[in-house]
KEKE-3310 file (N, C-alpha, C; in steps of 0.2 Angstrom, whole numbers, plus 5000, padded with zeros to 4 digits):
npx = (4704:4716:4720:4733:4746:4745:4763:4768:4775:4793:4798:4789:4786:4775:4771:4782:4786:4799:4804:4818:4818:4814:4821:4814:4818:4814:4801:4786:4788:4786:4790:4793:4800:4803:4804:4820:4826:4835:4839:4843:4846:4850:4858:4860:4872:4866:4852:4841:4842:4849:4842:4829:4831:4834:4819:4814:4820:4815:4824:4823:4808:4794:4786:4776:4765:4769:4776:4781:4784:4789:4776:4769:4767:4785:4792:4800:4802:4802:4813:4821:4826:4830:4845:4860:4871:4877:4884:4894:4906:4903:4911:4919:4933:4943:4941:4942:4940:4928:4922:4916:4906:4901:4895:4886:4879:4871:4862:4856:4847:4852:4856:4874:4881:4874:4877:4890:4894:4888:4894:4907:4902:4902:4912:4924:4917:4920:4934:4940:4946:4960:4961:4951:4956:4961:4961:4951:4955:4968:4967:4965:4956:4949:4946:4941:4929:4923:4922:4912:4902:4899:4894:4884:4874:4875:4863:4854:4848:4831:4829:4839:4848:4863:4876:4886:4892:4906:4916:4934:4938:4948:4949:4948:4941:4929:4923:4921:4911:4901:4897:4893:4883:4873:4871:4863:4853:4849:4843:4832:4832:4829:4837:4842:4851:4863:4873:4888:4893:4889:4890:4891:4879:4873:4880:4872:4860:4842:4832:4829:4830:4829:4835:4831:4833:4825:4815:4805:4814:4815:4808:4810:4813:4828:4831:4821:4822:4833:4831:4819:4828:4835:4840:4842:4854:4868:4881:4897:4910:4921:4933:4930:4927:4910:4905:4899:4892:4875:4862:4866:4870:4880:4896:4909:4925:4926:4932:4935:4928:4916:4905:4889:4877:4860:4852:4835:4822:4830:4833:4842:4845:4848:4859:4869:4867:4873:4886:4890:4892:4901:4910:4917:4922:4916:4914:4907:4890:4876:4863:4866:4865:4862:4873:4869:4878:4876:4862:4859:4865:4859:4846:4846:4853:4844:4833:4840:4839:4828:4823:4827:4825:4811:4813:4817)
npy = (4709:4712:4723:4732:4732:4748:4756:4757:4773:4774:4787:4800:4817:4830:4847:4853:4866:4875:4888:4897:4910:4924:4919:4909:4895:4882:4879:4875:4862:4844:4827:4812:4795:4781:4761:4755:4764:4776:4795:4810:4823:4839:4857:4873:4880:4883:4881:4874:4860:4852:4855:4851:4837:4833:4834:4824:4815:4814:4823:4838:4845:4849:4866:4866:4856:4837:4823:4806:4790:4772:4770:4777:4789:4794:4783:4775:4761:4765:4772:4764:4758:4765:4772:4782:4794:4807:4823:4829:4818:4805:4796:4789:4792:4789:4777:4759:4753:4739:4743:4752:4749:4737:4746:4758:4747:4743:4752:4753:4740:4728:4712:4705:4697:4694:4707:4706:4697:4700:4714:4707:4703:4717:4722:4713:4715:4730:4732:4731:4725:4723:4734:4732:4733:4742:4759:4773:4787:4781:4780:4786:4800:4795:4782:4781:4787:4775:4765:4774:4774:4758:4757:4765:4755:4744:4740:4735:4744:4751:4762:4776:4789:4798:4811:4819:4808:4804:4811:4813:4800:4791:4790:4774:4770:4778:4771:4760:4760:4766:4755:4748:4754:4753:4741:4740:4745:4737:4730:4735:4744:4761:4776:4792:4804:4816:4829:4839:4838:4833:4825:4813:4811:4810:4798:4790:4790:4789:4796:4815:4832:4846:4857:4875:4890:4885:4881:4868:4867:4859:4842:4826:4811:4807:4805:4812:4825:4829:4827:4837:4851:4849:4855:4868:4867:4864:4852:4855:4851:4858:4873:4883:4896:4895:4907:4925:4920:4920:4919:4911:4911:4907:4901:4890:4881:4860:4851:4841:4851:4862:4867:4873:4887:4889:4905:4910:4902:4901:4891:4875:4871:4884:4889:4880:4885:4898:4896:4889:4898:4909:4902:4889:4874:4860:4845:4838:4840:4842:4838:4843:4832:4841:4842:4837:4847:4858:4859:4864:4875:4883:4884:4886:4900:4907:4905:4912:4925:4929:4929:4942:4952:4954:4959:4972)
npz = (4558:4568:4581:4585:4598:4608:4611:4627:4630:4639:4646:4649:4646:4649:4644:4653:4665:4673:4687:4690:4702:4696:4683:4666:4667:4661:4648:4646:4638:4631:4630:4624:4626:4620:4622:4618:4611:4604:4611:4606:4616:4613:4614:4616:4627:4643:4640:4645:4644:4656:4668:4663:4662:4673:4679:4674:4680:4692:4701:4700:4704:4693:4690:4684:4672:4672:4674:4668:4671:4664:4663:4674:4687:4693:4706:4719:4717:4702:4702:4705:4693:4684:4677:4678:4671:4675:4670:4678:4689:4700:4708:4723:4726:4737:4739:4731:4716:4714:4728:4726:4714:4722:4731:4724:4717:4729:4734:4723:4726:4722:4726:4735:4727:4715:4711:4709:4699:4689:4687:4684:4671:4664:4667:4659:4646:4644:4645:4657:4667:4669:4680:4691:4703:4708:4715:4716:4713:4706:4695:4676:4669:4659:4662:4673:4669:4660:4672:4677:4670:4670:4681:4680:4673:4679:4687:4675:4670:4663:4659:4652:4656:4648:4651:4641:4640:4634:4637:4640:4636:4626:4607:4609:4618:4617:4608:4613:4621:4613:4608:4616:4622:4612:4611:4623:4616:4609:4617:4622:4631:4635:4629:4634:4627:4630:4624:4617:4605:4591:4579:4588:4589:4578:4575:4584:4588:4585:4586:4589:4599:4601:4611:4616:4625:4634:4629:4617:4601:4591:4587:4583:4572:4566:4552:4546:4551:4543:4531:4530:4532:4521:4504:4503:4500:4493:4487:4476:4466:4460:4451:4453:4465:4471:4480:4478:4467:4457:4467:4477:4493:4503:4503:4506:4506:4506:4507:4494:4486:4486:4500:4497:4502:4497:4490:4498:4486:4477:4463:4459:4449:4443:4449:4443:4430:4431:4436:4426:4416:4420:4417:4424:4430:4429:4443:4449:4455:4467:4478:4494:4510:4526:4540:4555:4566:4557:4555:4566:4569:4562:4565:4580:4578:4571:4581:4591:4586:4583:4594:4600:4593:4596:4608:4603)
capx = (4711:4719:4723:4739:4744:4749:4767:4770:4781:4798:4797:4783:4784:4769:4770:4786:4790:4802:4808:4820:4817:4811:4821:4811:4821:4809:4794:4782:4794:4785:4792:4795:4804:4800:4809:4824:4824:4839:4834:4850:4844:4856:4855:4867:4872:4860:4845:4837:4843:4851:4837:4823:4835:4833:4816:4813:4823:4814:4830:4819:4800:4791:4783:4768:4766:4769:4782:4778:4789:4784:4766:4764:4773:4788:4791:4805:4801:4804:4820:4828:4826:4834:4853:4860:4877:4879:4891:4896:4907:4900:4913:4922:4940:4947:4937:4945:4935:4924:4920:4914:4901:4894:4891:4881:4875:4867:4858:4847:4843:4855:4861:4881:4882:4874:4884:4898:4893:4885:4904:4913:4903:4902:4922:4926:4915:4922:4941:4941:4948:4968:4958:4948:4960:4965:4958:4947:4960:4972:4964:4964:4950:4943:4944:4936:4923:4923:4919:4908:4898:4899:4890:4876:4871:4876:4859:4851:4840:4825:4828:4846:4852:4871:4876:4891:4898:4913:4921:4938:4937:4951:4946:4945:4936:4925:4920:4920:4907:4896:4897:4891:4876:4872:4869:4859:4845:4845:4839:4826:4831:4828:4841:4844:4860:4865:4880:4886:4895:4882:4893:4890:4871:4871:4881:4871:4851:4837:4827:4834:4825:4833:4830:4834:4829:4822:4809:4810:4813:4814:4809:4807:4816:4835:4829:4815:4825:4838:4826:4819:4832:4839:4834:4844:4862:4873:4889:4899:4918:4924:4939:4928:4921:4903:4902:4896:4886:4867:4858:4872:4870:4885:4901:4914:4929:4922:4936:4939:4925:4913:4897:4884:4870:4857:4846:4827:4818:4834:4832:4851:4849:4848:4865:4873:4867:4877:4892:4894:4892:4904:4917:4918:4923:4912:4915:4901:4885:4872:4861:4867:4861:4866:4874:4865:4877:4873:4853:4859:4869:4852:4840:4847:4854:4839:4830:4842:4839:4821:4824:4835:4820:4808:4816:4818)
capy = (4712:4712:4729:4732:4738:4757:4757:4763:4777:4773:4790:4805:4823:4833:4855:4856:4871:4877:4894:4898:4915:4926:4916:4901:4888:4877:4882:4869:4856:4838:4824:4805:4789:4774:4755:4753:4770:4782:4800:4815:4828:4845:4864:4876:4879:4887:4880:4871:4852:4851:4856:4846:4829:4833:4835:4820:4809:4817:4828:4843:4845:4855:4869:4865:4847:4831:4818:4797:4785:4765:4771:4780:4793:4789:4781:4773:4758:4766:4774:4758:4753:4771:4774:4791:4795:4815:4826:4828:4812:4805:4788:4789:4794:4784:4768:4753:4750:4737:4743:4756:4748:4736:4751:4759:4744:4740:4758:4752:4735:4724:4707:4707:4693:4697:4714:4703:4692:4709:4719:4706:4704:4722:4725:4710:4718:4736:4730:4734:4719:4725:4738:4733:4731:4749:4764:4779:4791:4782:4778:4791:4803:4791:4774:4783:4786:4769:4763:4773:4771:4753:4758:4768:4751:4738:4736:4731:4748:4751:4771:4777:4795:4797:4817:4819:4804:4802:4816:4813:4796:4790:4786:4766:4767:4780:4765:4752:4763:4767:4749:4746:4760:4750:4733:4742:4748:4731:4726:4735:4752:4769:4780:4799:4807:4823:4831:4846:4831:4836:4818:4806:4810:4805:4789:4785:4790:4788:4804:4822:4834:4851:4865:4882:4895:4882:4876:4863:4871:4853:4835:4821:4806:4812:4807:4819:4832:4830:4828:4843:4855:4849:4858:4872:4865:4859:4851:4857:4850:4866:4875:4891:4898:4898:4911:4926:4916:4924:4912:4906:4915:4906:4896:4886:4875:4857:4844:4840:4855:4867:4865:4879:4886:4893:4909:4906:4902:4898:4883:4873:4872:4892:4890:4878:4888:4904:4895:4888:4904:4909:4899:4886:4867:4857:4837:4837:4845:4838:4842:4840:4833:4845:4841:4839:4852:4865:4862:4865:4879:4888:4883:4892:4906:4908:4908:4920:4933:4931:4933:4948:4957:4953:4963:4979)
capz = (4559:4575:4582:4583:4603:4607:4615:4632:4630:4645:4648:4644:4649:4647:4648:4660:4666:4678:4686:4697:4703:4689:4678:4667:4665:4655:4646:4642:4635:4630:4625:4626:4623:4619:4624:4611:4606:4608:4608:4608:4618:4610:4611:4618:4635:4645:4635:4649:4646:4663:4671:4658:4665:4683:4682:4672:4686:4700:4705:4702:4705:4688:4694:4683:4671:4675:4672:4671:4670:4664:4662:4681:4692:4696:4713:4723:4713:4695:4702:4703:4686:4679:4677:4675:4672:4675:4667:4687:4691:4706:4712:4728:4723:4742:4737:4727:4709:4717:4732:4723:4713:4724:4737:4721:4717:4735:4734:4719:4728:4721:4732:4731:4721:4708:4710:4706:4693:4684:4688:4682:4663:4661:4664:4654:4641:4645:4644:4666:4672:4673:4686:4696:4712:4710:4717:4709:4711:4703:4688:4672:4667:4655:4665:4677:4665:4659:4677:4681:4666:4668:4686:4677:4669:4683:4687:4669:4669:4657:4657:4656:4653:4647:4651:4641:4640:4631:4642:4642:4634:4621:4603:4607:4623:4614:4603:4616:4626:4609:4607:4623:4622:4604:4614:4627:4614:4606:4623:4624:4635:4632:4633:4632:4626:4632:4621:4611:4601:4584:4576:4593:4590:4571:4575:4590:4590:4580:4587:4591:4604:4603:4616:4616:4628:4639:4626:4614:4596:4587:4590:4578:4569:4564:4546:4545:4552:4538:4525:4531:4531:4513:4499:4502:4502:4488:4486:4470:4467:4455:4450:4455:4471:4471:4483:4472:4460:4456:4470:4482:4500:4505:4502:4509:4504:4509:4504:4484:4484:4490:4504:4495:4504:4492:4496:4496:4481:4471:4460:4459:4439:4440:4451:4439:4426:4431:4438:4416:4414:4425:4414:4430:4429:4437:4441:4454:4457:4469:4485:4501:4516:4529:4546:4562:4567:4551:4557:4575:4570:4557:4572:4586:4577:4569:4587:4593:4581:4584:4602:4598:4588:4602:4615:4602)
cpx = (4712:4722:4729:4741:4747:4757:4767:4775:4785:4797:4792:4784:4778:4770:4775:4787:4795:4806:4814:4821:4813:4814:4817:4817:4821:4804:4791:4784:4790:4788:4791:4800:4802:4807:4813:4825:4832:4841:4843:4845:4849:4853:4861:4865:4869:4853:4840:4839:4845:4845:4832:4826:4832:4825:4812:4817:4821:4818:4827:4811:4797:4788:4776:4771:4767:4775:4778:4783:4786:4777:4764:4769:4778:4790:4798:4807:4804:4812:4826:4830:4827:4842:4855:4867:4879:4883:4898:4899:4904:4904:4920:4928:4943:4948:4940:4939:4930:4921:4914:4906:4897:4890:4884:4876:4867:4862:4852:4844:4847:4858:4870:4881:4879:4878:4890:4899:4892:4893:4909:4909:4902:4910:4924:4922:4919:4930:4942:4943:4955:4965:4954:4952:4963:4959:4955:4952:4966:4971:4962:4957:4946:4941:4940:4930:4918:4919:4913:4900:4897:4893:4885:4872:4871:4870:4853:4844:4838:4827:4834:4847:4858:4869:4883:4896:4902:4918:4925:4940:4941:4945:4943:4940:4929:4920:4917:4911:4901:4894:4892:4881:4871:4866:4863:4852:4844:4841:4835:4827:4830:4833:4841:4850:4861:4872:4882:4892:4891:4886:4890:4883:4869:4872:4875:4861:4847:4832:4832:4828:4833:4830:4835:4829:4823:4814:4811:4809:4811:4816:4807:4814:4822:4833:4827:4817:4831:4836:4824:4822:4838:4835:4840:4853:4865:4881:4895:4907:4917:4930:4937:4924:4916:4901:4904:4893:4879:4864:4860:4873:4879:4889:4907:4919:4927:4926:4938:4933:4921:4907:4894:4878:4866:4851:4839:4825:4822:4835:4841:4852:4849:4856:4869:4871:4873:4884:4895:4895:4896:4911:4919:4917:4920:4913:4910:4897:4879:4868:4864:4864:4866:4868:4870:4868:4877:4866:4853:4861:4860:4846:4840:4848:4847:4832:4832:4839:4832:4819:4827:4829:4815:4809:4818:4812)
cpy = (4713:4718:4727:4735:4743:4753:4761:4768:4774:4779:4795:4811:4827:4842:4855:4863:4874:4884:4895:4907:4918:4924:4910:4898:4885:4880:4877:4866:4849:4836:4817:4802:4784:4767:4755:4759:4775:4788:4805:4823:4834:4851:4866:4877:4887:4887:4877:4863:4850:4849:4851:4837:4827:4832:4827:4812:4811:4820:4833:4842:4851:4859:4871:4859:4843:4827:4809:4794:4775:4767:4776:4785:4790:4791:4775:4766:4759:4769:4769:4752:4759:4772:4779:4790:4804:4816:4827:4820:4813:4797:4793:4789:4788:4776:4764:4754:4747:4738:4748:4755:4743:4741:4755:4754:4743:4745:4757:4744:4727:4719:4706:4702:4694:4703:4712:4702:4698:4712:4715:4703:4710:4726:4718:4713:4724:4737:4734:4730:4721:4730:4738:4732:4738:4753:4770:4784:4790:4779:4784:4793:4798:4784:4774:4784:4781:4764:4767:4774:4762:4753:4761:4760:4744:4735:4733:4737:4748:4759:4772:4786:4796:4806:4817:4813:4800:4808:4813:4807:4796:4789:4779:4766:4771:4774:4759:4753:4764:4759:4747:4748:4754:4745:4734:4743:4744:4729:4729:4743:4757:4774:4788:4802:4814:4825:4835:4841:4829:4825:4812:4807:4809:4798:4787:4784:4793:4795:4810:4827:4840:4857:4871:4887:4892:4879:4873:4866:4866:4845:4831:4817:4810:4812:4812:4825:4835:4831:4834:4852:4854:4852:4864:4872:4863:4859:4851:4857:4856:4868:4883:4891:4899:4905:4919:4925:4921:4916:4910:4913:4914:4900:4894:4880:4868:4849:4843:4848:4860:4867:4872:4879:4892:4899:4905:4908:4902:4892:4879:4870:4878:4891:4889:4883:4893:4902:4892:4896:4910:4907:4891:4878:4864:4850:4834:4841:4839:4839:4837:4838:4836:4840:4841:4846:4860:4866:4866:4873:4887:4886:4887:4898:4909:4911:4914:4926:4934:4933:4939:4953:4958:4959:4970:4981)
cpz = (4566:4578:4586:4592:4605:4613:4620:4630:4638:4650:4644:4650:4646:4650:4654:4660:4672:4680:4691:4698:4697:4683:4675:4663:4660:4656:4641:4637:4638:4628:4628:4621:4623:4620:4614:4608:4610:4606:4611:4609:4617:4613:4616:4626:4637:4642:4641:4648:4652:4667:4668:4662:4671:4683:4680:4673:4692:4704:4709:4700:4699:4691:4691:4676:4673:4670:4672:4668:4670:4666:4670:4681:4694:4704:4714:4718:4704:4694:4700:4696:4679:4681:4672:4676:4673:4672:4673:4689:4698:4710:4718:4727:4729:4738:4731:4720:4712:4723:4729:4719:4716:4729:4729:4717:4721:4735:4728:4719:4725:4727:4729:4727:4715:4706:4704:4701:4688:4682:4682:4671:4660:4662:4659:4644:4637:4643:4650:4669:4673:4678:4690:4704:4712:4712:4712:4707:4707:4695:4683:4671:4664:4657:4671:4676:4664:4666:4680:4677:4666:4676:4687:4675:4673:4683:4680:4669:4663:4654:4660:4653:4653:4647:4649:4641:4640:4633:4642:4638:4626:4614:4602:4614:4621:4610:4609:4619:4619:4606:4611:4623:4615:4607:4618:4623:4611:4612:4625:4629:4631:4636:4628:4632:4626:4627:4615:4605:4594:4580:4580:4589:4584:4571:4580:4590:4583:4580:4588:4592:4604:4607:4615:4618:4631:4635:4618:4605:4589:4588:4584:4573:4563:4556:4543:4544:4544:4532:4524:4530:4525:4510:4498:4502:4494:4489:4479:4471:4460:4457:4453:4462:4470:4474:4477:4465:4462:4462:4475:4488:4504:4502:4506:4507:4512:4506:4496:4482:4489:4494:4503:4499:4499:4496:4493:4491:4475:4470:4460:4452:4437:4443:4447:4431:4424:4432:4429:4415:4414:4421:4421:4427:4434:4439:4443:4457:4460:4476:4488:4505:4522:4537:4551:4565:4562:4551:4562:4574:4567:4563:4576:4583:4575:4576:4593:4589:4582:4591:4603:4596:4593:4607:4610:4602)
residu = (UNK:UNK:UNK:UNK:UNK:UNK:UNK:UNK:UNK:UNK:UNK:UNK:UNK:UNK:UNK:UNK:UNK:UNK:UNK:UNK:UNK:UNK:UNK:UNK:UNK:UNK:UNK:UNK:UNK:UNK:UNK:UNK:UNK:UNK:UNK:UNK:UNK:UNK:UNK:UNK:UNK:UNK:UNK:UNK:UNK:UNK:UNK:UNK:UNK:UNK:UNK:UNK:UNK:UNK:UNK:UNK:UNK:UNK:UNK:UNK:UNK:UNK:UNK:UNK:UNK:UNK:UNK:UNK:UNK:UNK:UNK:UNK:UNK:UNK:UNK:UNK:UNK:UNK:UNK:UNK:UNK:UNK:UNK:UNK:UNK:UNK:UNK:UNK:UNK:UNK:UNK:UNK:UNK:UNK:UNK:UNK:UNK:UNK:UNK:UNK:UNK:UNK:UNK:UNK:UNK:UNK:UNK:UNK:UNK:UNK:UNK:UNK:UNK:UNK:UNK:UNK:UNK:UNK:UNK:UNK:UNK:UNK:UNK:UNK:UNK:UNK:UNK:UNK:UNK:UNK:UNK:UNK:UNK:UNK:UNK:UNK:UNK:UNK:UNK:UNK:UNK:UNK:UNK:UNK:UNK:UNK:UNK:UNK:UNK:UNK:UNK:UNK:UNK:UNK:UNK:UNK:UNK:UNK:UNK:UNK:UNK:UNK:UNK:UNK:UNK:UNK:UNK:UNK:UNK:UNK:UNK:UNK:UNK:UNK:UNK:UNK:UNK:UNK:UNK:UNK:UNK:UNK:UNK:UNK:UNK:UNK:UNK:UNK:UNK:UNK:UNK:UNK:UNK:UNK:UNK:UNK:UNK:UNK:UNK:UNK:UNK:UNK:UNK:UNK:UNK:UNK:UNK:UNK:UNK:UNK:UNK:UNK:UNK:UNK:UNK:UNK:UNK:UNK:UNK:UNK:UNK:UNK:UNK:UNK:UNK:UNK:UNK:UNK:UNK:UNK:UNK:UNK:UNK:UNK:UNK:UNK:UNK:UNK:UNK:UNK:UNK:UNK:UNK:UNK:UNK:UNK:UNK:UNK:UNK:UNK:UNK:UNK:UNK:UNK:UNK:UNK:UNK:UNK:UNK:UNK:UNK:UNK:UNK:UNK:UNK:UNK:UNK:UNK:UNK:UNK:UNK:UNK:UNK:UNK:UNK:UNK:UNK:UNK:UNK:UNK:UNK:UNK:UNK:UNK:UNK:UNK:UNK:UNK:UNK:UNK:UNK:UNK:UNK:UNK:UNK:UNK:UNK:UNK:UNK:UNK:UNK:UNK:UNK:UNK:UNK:UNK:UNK:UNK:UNK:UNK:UNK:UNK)
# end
């Protein structure tokens, strides 16, 4: 039998941490990605992703760990084969469309020509050709977008980080642009998704990496996670409110019915038990799987409240 051979990871962090002053930033946060793989990096503001991105494109220097990129440290070489989109636009407002991207082309070693050729089937993809003769300024929030995500990917890198986005971003170019992102992990890149958008990072990524309080509270295959955190949910279309039933912590109207969260160690035939009992018409009873953001929401709070006890 023929051993099988280990993938490089794209990207690998090992034990970041980061302070600035007596603040930590980051606190020993691993992680990687793998080619084809598209991982949503989440957590609330102030958790450390900013920071975790920067240090994991050589923005920022960790103050202990190590970062590696395509199997080594990265180096001037590895830069030019990462594309980052910031949450920070970064195109030259003066400047025409295309002047625009081949001046950030030329900076990651691109000859114009290929610039060109590249520009012109990533605005035909993009639907960017009625604008490329106009200027940055006079182009809307989200075509702005559109361009200067097409300027993250010009040159056909391996390791992309998107920050946000869909900023501004109608519903169709929303689409065009997750279309886009799709094509990209057919082909092989690894890309990271920044964004408090709990829905993009179900449609969009296969893993999920949440940090809070500058370390990472949950990483692993969105499946897992979902799997994970069912059990304690049901969905119950009813004439009655579940909430005070014997077993039901919480309740909420949730469409034709009601999204139930069960306390612990209550079975959901003791629930439907009490809700007949109850007098209560039921059409439908069934476990939930919860939301990425109802994990997001029981993860962090949960991490507050234990940072909360901590400090009494």
């Amino acid at each position: 039998m023929t051993a099988t051979a280990a993938i490089t990871p794209t990207v690998r962090a090992d034990s970041l941490w980061k302070r600035f002053g007596g603040h930590v930033a980051v606190r020993d946060v691993s992680l990687s990605l793998d080619p084809g793989e598209v991982v949503g990096l989440v957590g609330p503001n102030g958790a450390g992703k900013t920071t975790t991105i920067r240090m994991l494109l050589d923005i920022l220097r960790p103050d202990e760990g190590a970062v590696s990129v395509f199997g080594a440290p990265i180096s001037p070489q590895a830069q030019s084969r990462i594309g980052y989109l910031p949450e920070e636009r970064g195109l030259y407002r003066s400047l025409r469309v295309i002047p625009n991207m081949l001046y950030l082309a030329e900076l990651k070693g691109m000859q114009r020509e290929h610039a060109l050729r590249r520009t012109d089937e990533l605005f035909a993809l993009l639907g960017l050709e009625p604008h490329r003769g106009k200027k940055i300024s006079e182009l809307s929030r989200g075509l702005g977008q559109l361009v200067q995500f097409a300027a993250t990917i010009l040159h056909e890198p391996a390791f992309i980080v998107l920050d946000e986005p869909f900023s501004g971003l109608d519903p169709v170019n929303v689409r065009v642009m997750k279309d886009a992102v799709s094509r990209l992990r057919r082909e092989g890149a690894a890309i990271m998704f920044s964004t408090h958008q709990m829905t993009d990072v179900e449609e969009l990524c296969d893993r999920v990496i949440m940090i809070d309080g500058g370390a990472v509270v949950l990483d692993g295959p969105l499946v897992d996670i979902k799997r994970r955190f069912a059990g304690n949910d049901l969905f119950v279309a009813t004439d009655l409110d579940p909430q005070g039933t014997d077993g039901v912590t919480a309740s909420r109207r949730d469409g034709a019915g009601y999204a139930v969260r069960l306390a612990e160690g209550s079975a959901p035939e003791d629930v439907l038990r009490s809700l007949l009992e109850r007098g209560a018409k039921i059409d439908r009873f069934e476990l939930a799987t919860p939301s990425l953001e109802e994990i997001f929401l029981r993860v962090v709070g949960r991490e507050q409240a234990e940072a909360e006890r901590d400090e009494e």
